[in-house]
gemmi code that builds the backbone of each chain (N, CA, C; Angstrom):
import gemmi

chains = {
    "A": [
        ("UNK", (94.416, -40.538, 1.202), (95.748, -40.319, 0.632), (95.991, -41.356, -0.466)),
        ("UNK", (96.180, -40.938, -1.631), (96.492, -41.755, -3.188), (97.793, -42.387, -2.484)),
        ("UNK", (98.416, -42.673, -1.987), (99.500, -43.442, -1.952), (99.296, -44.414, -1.032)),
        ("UNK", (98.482, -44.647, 0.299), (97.908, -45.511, 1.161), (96.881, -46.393, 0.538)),
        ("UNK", (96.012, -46.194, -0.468), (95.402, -46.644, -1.587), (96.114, -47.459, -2.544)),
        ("UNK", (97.012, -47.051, -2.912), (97.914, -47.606, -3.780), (98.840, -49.047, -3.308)),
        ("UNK", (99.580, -48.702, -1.813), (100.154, -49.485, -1.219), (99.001, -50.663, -1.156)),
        ("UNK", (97.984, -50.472, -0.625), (96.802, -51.501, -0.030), (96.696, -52.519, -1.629)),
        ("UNK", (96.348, -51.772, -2.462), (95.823, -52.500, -3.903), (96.877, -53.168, -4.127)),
        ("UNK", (98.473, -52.991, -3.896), (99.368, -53.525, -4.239), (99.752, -54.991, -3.336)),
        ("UNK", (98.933, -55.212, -2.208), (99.661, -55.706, -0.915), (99.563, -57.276, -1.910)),
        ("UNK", (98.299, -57.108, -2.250), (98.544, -58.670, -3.391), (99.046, -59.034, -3.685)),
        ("UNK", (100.061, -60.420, -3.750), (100.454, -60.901, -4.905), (100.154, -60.833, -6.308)),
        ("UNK", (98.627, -61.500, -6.310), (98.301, -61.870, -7.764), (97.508, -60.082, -8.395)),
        ("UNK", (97.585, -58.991, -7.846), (97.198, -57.772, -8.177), (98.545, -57.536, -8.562)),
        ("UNK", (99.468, -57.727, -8.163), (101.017, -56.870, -8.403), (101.308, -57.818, -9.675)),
        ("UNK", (100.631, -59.153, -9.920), (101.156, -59.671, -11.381), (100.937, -59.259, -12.235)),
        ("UNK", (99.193, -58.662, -12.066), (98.404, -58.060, -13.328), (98.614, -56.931, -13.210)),
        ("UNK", (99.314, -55.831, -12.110), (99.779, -54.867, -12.815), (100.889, -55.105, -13.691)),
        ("UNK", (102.243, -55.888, -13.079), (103.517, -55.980, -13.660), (102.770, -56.362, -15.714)),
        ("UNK", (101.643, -57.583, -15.472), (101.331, -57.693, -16.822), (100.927, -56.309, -17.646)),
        ("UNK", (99.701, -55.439, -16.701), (99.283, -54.458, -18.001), (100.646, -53.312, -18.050)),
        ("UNK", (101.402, -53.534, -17.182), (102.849, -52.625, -17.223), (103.678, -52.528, -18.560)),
        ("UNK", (103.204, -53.948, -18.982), (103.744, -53.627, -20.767), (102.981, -53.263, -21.469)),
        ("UNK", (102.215, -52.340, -21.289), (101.805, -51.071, -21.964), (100.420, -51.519, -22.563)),
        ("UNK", (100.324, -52.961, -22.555), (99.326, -53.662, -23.298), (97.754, -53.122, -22.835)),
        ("UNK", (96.716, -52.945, -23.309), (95.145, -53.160, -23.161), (95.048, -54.243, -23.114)),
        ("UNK", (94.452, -55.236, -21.848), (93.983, -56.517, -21.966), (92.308, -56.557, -21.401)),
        ("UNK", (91.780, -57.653, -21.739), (90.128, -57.965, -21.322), (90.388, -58.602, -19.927)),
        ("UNK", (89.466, -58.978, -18.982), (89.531, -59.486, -17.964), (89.798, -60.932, -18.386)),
        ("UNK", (89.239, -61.889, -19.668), (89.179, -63.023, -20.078), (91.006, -63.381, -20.633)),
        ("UNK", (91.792, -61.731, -21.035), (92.505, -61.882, -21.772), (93.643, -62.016, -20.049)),
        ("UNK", (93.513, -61.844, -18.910), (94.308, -61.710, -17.946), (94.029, -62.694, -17.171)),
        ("UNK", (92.569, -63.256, -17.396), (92.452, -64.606, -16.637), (93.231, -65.653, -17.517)),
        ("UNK", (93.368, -65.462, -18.662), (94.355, -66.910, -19.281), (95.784, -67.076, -18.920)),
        ("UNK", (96.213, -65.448, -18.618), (97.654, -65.461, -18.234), (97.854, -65.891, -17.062)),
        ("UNK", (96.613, -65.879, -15.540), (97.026, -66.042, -14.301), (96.447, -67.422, -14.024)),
        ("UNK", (96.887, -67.932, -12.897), (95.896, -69.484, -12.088), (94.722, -68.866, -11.290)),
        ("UNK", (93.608, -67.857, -11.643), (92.688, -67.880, -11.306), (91.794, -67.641, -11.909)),
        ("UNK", (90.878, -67.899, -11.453), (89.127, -67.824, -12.394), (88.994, -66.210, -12.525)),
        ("UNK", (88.144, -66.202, -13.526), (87.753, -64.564, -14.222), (87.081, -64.068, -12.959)),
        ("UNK", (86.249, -64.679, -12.321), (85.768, -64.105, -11.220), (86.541, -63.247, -10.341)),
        ("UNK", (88.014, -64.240, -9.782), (88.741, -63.685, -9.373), (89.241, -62.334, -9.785)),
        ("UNK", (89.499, -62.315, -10.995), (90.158, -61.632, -12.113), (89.197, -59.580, -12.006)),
        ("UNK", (88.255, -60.735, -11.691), (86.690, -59.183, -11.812), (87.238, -58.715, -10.306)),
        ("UNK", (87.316, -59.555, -9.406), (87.422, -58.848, -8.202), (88.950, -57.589, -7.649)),
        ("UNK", (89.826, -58.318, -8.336), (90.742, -57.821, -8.239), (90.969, -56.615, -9.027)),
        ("UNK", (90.444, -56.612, -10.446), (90.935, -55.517, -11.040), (89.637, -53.759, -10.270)),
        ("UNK", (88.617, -54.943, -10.091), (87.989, -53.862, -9.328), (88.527, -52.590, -8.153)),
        ("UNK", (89.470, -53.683, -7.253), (90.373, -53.428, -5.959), (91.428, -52.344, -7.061)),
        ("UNK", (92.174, -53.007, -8.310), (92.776, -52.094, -8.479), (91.894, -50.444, -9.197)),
        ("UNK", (91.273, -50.736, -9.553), (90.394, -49.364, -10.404), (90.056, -48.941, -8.937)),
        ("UNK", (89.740, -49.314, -7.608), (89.384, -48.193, -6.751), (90.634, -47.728, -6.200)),
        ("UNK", (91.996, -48.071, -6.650), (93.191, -47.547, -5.895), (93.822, -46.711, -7.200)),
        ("UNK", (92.729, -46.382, -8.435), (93.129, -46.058, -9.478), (94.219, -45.880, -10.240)),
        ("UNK", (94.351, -47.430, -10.091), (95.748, -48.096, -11.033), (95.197, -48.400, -12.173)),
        ("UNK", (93.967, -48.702, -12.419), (93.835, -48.956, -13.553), (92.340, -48.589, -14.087)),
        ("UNK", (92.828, -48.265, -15.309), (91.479, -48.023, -16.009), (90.789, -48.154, -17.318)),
        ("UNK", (90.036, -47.879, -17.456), (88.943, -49.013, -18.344), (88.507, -47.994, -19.515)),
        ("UNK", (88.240, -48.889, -20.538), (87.900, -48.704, -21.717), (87.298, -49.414, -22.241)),
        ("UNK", (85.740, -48.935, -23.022), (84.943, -49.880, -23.604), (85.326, -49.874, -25.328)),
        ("UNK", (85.417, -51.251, -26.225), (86.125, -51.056, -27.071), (84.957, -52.160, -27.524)),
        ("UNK", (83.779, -51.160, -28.370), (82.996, -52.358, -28.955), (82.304, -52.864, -28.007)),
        ("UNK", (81.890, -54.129, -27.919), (81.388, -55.542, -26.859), (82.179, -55.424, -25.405)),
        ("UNK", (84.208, -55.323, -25.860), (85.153, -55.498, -24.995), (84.861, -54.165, -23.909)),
        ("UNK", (85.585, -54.276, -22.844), (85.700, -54.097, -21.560), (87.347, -53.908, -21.667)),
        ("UNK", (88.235, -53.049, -22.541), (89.755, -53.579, -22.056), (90.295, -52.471, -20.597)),
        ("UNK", (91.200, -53.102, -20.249), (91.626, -52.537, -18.916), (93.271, -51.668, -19.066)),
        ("UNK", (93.630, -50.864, -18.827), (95.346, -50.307, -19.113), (95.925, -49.631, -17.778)),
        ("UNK", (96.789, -50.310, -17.536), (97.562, -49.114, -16.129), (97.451, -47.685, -16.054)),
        ("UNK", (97.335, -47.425, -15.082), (97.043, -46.099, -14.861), (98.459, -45.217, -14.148)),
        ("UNK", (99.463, -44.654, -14.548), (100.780, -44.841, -13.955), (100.433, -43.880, -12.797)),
        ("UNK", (100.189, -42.750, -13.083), (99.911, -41.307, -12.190), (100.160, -42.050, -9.927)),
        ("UNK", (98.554, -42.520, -9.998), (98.815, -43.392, -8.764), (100.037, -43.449, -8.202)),
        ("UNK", (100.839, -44.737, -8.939), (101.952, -45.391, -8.638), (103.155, -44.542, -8.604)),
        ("UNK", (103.381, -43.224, -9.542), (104.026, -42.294, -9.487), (104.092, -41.351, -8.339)),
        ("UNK", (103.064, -41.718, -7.586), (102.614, -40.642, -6.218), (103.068, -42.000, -4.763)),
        ("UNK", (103.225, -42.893, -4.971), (103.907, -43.984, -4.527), (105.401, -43.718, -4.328)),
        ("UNK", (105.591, -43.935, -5.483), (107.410, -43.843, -5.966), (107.336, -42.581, -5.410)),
        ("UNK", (107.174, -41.048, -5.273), (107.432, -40.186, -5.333), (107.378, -39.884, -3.704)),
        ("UNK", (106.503, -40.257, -3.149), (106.498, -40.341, -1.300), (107.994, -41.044, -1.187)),
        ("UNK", (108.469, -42.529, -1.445), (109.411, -42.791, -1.045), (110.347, -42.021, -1.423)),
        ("UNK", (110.554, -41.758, -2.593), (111.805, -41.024, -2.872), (112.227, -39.719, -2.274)),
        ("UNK", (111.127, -38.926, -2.277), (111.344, -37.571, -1.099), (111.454, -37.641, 0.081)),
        ("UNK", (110.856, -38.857, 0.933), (111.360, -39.105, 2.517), (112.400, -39.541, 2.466)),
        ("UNK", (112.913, -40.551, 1.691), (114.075, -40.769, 1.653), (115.426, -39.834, 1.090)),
        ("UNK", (114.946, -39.291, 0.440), (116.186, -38.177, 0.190), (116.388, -36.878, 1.361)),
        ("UNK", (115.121, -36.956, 1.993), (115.316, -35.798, 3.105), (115.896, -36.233, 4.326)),
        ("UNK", (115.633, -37.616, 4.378), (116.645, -38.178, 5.403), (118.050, -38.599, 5.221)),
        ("UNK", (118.239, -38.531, 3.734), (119.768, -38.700, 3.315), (120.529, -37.015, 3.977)),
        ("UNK", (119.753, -36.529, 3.371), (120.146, -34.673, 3.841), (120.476, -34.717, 5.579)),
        ("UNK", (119.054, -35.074, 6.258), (119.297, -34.939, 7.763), (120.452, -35.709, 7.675)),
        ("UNK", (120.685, -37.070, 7.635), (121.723, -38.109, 8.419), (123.053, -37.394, 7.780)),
        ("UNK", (123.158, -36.606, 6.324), (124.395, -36.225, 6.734), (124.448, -35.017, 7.411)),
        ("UNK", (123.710, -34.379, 7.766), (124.041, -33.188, 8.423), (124.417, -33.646, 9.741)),
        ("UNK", (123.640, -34.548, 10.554), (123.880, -35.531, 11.578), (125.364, -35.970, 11.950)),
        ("UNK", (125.746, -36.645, 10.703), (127.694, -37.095, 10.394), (127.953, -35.647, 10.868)),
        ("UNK", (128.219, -34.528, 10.438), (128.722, -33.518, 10.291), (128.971, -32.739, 11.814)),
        ("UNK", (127.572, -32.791, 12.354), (127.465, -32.441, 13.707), (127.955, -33.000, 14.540)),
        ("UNK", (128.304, -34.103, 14.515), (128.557, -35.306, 15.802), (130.219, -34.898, 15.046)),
        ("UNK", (130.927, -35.090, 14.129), (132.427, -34.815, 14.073), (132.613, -33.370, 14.213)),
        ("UNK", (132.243, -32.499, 13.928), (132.456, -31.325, 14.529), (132.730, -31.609, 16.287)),
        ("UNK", (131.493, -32.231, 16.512), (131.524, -32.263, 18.264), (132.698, -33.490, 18.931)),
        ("UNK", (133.238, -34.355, 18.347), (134.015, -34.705, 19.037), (135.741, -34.443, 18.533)),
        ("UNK", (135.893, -33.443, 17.552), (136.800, -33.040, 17.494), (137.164, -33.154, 15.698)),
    ],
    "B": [
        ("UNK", (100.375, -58.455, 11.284), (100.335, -58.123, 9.881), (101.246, -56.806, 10.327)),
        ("UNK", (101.354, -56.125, 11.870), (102.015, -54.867, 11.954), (102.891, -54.502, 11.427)),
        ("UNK", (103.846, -55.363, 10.713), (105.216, -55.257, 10.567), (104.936, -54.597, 8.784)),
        ("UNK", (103.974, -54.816, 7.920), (103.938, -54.997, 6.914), (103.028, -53.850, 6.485)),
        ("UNK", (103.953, -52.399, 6.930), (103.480, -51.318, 6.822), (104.980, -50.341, 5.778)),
        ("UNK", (103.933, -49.577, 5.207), (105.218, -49.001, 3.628), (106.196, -48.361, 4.725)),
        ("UNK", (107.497, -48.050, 4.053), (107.949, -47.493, 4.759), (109.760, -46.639, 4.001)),
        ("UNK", (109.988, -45.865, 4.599), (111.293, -45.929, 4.069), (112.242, -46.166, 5.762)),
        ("UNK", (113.594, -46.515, 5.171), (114.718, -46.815, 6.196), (116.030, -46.457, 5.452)),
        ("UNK", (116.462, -45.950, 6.327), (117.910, -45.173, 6.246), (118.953, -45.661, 7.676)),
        ("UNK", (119.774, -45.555, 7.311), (120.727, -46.439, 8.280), (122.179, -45.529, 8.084)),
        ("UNK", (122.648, -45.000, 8.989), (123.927, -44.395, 9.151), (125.113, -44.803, 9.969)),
        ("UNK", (126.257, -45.035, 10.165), (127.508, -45.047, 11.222), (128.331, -43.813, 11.742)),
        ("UNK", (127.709, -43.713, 12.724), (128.278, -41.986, 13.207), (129.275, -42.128, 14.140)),
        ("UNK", (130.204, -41.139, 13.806), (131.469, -41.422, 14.903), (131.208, -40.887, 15.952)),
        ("UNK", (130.614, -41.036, 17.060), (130.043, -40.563, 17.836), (129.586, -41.999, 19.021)),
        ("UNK", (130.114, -41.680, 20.103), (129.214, -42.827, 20.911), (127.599, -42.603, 21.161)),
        ("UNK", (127.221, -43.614, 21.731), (125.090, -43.444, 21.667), (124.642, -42.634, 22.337)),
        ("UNK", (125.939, -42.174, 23.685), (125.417, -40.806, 24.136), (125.027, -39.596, 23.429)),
        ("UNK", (126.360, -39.325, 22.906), (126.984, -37.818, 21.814), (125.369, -38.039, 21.031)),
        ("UNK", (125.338, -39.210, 20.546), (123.817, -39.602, 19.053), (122.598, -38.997, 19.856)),
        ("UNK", (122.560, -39.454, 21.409), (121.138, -39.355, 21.686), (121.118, -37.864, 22.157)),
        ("UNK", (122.037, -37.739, 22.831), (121.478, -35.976, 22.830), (121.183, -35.177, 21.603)),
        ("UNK", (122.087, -35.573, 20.520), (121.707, -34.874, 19.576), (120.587, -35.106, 18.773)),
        ("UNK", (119.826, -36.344, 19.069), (118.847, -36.682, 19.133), (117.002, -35.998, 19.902)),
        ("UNK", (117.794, -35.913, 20.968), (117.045, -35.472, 21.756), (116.690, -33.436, 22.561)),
        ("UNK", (118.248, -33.345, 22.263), (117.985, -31.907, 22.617), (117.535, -30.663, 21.528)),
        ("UNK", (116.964, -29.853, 22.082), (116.256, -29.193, 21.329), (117.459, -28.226, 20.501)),
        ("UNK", (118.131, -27.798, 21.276), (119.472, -27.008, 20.221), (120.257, -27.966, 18.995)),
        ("UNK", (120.408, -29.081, 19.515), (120.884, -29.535, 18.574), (119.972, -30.244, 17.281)),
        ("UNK", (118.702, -30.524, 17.653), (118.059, -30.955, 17.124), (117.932, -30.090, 15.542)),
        ("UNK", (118.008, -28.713, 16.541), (117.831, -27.440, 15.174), (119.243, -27.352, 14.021)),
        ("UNK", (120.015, -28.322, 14.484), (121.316, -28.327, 13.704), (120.940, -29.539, 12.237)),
        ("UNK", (120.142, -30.317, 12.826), (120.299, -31.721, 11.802), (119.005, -31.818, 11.173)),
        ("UNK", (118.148, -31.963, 12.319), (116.628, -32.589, 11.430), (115.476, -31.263, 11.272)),
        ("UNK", (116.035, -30.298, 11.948), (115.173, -29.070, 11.628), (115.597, -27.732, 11.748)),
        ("UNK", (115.141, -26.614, 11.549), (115.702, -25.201, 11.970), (115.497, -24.842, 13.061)),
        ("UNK", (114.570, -25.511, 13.464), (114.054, -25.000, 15.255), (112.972, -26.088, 15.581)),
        ("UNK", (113.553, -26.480, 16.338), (112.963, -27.637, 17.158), (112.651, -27.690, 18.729)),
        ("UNK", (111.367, -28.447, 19.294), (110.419, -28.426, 20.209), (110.815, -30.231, 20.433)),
        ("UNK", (110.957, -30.632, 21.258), (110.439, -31.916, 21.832), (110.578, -32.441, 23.446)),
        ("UNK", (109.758, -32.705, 23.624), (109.704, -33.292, 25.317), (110.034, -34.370, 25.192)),
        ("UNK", (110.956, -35.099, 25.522), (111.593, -36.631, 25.061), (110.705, -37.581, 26.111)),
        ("UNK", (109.462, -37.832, 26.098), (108.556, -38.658, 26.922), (107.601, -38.945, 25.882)),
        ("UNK", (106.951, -40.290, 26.675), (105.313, -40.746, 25.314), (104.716, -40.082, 25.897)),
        ("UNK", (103.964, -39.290, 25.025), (102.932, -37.957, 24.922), (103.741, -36.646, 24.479)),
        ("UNK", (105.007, -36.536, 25.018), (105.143, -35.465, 24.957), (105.230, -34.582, 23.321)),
        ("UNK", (105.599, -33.384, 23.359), (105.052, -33.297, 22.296), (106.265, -32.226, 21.534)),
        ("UNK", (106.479, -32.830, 19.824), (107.367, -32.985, 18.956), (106.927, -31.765, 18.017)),
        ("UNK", (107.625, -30.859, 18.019), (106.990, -29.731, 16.846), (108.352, -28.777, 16.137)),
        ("UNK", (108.153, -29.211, 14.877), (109.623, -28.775, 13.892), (109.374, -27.680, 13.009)),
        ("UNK", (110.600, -26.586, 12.743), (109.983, -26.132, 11.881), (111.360, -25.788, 10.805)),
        ("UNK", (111.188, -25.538, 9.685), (112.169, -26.066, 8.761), (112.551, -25.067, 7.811)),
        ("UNK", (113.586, -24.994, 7.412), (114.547, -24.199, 6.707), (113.065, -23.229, 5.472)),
        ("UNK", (112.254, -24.274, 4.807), (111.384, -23.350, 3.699), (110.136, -23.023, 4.405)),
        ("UNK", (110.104, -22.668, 5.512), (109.275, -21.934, 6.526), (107.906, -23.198, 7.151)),
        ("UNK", (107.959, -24.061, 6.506), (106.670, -25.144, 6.885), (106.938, -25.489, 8.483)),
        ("UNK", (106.004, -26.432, 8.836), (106.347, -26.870, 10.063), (105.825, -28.382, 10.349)),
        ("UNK", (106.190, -28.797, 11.098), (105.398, -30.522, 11.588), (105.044, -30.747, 12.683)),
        ("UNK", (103.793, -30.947, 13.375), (103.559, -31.579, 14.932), (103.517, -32.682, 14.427)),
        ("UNK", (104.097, -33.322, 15.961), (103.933, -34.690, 16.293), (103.434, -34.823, 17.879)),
        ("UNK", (103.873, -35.837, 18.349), (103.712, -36.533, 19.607), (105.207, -37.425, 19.747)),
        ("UNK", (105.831, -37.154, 20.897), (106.623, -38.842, 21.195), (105.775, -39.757, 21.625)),
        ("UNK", (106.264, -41.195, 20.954), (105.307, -42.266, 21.185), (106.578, -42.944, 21.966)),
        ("UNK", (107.243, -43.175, 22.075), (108.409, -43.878, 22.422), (109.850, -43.451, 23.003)),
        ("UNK", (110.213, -43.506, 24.254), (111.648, -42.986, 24.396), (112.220, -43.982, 24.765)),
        ("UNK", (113.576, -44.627, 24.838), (114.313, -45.401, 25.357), (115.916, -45.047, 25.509)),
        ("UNK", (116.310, -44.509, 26.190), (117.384, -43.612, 26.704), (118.810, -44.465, 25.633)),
        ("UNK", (119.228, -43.630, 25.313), (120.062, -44.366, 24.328), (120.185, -45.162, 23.276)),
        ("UNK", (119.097, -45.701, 22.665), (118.454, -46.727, 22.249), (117.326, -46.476, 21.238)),
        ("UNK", (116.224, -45.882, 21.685), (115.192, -45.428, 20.647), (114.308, -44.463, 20.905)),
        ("UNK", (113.779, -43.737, 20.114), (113.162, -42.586, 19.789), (112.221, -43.030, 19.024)),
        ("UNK", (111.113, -42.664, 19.350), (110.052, -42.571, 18.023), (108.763, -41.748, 18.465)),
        ("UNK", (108.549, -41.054, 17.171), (107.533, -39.982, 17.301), (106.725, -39.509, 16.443)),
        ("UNK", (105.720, -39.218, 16.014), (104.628, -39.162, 14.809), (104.917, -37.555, 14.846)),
        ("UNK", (104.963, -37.426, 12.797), (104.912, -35.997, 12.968), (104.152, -35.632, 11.607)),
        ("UNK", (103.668, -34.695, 11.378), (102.800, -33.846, 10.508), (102.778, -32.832, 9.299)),
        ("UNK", (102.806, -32.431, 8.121), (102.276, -31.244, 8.124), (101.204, -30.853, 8.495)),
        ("UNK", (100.572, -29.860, 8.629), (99.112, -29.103, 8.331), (98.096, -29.969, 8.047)),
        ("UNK", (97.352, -30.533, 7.978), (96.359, -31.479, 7.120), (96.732, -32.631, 6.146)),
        ("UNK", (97.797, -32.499, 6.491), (98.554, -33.801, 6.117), (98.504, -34.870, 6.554)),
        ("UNK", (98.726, -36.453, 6.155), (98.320, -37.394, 7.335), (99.622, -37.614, 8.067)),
        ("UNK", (99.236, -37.985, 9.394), (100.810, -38.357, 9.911), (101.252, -39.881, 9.777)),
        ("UNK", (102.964, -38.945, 9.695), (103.406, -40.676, 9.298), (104.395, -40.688, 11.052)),
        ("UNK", (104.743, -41.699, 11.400), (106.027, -42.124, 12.062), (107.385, -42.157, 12.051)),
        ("UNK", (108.049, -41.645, 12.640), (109.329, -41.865, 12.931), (110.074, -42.380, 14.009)),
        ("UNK", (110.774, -42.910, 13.783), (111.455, -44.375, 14.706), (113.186, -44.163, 14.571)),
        ("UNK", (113.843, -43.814, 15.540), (114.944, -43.730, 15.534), (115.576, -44.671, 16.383)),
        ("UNK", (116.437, -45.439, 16.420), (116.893, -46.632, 16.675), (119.149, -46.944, 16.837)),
        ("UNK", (119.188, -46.871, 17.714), (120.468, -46.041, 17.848), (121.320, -47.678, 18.435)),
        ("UNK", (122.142, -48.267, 17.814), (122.877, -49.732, 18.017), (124.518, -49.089, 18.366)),
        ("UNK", (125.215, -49.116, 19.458), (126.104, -48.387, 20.098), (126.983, -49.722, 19.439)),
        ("UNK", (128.165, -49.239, 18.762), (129.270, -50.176, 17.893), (130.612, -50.284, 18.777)),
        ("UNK", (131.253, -51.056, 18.792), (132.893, -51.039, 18.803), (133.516, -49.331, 19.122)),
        ("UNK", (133.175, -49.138, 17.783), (133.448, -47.968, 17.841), (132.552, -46.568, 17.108)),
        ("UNK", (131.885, -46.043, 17.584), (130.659, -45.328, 16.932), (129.641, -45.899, 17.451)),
        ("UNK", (128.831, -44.789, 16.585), (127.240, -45.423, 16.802), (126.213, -45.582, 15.336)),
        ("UNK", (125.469, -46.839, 15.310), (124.717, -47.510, 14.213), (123.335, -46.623, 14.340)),
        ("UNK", (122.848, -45.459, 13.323), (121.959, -45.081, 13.407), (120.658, -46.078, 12.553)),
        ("UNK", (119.458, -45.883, 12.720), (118.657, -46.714, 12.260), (117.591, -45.695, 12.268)),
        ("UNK", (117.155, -44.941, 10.442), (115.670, -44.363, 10.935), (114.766, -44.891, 10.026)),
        ("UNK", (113.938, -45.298, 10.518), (112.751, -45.459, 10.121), (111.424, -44.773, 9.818)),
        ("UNK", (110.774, -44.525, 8.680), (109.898, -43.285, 8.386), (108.731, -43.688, 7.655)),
        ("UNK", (107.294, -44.263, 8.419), (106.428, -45.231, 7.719), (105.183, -44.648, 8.015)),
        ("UNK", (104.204, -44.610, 6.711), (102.869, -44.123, 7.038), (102.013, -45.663, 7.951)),
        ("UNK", (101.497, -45.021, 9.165), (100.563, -46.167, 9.675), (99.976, -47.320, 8.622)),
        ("UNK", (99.806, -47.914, 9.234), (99.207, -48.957, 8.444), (97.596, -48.742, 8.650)),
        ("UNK", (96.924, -48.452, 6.860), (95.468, -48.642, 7.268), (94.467, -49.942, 7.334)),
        ("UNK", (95.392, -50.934, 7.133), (94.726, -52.292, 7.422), (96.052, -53.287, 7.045)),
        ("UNK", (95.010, -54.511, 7.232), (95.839, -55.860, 7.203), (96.715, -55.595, 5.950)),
        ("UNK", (96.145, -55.010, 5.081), (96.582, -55.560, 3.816), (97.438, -54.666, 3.032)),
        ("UNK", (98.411, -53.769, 3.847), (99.324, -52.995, 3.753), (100.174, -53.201, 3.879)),
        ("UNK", (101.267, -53.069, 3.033), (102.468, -53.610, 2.747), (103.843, -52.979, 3.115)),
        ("UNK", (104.789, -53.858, 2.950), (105.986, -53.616, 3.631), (106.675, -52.717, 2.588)),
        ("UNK", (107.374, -51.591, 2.571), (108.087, -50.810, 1.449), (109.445, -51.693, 0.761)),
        ("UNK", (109.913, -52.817, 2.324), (111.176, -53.669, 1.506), (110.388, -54.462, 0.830)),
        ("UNK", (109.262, -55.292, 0.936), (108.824, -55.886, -0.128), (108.485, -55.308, -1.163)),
        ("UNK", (108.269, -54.163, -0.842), (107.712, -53.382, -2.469), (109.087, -52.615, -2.992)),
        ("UNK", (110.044, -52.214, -2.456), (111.049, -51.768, -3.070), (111.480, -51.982, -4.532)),
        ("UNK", (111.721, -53.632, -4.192), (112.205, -54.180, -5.499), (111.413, -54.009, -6.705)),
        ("UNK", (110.185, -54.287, -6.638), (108.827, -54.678, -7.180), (108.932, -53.115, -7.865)),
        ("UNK", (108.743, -52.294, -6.877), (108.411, -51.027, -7.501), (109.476, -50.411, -8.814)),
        ("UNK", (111.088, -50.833, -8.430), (111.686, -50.128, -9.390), (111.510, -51.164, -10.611)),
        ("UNK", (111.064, -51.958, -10.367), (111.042, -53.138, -11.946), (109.817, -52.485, -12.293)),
        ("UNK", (109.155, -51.945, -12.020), (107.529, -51.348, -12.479), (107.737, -49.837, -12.821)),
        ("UNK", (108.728, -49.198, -11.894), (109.419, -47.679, -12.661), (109.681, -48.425, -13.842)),
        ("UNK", (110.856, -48.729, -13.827), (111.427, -49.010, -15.345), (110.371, -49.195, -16.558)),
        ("UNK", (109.632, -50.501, -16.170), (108.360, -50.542, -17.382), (107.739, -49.445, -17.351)),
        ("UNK", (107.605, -48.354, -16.036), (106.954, -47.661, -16.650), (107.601, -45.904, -17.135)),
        ("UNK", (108.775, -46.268, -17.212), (109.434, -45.253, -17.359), (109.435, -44.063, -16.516)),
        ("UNK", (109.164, -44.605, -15.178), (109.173, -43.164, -14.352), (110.917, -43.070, -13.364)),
        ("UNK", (111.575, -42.066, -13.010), (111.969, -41.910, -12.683), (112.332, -42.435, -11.186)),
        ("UNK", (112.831, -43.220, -10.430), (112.974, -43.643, -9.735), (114.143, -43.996, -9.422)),
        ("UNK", (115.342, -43.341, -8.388), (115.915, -44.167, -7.962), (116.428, -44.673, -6.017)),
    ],
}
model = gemmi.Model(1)
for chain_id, residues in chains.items():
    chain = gemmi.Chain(chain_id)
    for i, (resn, *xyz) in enumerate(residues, 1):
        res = gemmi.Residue()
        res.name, res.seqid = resn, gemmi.SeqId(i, " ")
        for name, pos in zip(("N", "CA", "C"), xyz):
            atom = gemmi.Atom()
            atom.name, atom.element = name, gemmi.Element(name[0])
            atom.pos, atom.b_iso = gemmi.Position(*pos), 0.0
            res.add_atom(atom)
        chain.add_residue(res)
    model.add_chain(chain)
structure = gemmi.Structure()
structure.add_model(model)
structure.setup_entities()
C-alpha cells in the first residue's frame, strides 16, 4: 500500500527536512542537500534512497549530475487516505448526534 | 514505538449517556442507522464485524476489543484491501457522552509514524505543494 510506504519514509526527521527542502520545487544533487543538512553525503545517499523506494522522490541525470525532485503523487495518496477517513467519520458522528437526540427526545 | 502508528481521530459530545452511546454502538439495528446500512457484529474479541453501506460495498472485520461502556474496537476491510482499525472510546461526561474514534492503518514497523505528528507537517507540505488538503 503507497501510503504505508510513504508514512514509513516519512517517520524521519532528517527525510521529512529534505523533503520539506526539495518541496520548493527545487532539483538538488545529493552534495547540494548534504550542505543544507548536519549530515554526511553518505547519510544523504542513504536516505534519499529510503525516500525513492517510498517514491517520493525522483531522479534525474543532468550531465555528470545525479539531481533529485519530489515526487508529489505518493504524498497525495497520503493526504488523500486521511482526508476521506476522516470526512466519513465526520458523516457517521453526525449521523450518530442525530440518532442519540432523536432517541432521547 | 506502538503508539506511533498513522492515524486519523475524531472526537464528538453526544447528548446521550454511555449507555444510550454504547448500544448504539453496539446493536446491530442501530448500528445500520449511523456507521452503516446494515450491520453484523458480535460485540466479543473474535467476534465478527461485517458492514455494508449505502453505495453497495461492504467491510469485514473482527472485534478485537469490547469494554462495556467504555470501548469498542474492531478491524475492518474492503475486499482486498488492507485492514485498518477502529477504536471507539466512549468518556461518560457530567452531562452526555465524550465520543473518541480512532481509525489507524497497523503499524508496519518501528518506523511508522504518528498521523498527529504528521498532521501538521503534512499540511505545510500540501501547501508547498499545492495539493488540496484540509
Amino acid at each position: 500500500m503507497a501510503v504505508d510506504a510513504v508514512f514509513a519514509a516519512l517517520a524521519d526527521p532528517t527525510r521529512r527536512r529534505m523533503v520539506e527542502t526539495l518541496a520548493g520545487g527545487t532539483t538538488v544533487t545529493a552534495s547540494g542537500l548534504a550542505a543544507e543538512l548536519p549530515i554526511t553525503r553518505q547519510a544523504v545517499a542513504k536516505h534519499l534512497a529510503a525516500l525513492r523506494r517510498a517514491r517520493l522522490v525522483s531522479t534525474k541525470r543532468v550531465g555528470r549530475e545525479t539531481r533529485y525532485s519530489l515526487d508529489a503523487e505518493p504524498l497525495g495518496d497520503a493526504a488523500r487516505w486521511i482526508a476521506t477517513v476522516g470526512a466519513e467519520w465526520d458523516d457517521r458522528l453526525a449521523d450518530l448526534g442525530r440518532l442519540l437526540e432523536g432517541r432521547s427526545g | 514505538m506502538n503508539d506511533q502508528r498513522r492515524e486519523v481521530e475524531r472526537e464528538t459530545v453526544l447528548d446521550a449517556p454511555a449507555e444510550e452511546v454504547w448500544e448504539a454502538l453496539t446493536d446491530e439495528r442501530l448500528l445500520g442507522e449511523w456507521l452503516a446500512d446494515e450491520a453484523e457484529l458480535e460485540p466479543e474479541p473474535g467476534g465478527r464485524a461485517s458492514f455494508r453501506f449505502a453505495d453497495g460495498t461492504e467491510k469485514e472485520g473482527t472485534v478485537l476489543r469490547v469494554e462495556e461502556e467504555r470501548e469498542l474496537a474492531f478491524t475492518w476491510a474492503r475486499p482486498g484491501e488492507p485492514e485498518t482499525e477502529v477504536e471507539l472510546t466512549l468518556v461518560p461526561l457530567v452531562s452526555g457522552t465524550r465520543l473518541v474514534v480512532v481509525e489507524r492503518i497497523p503499524a508496519a514497523g518501528p518506523t511508522a509514524l504518528a498521523a498527529s505528528a504528521w498532521g501538521p507537517r503534512l499540511s505545510a507540505l500540501g501547501r508547498a505543494l499545492s495539493l488540496v488538503f484540509a
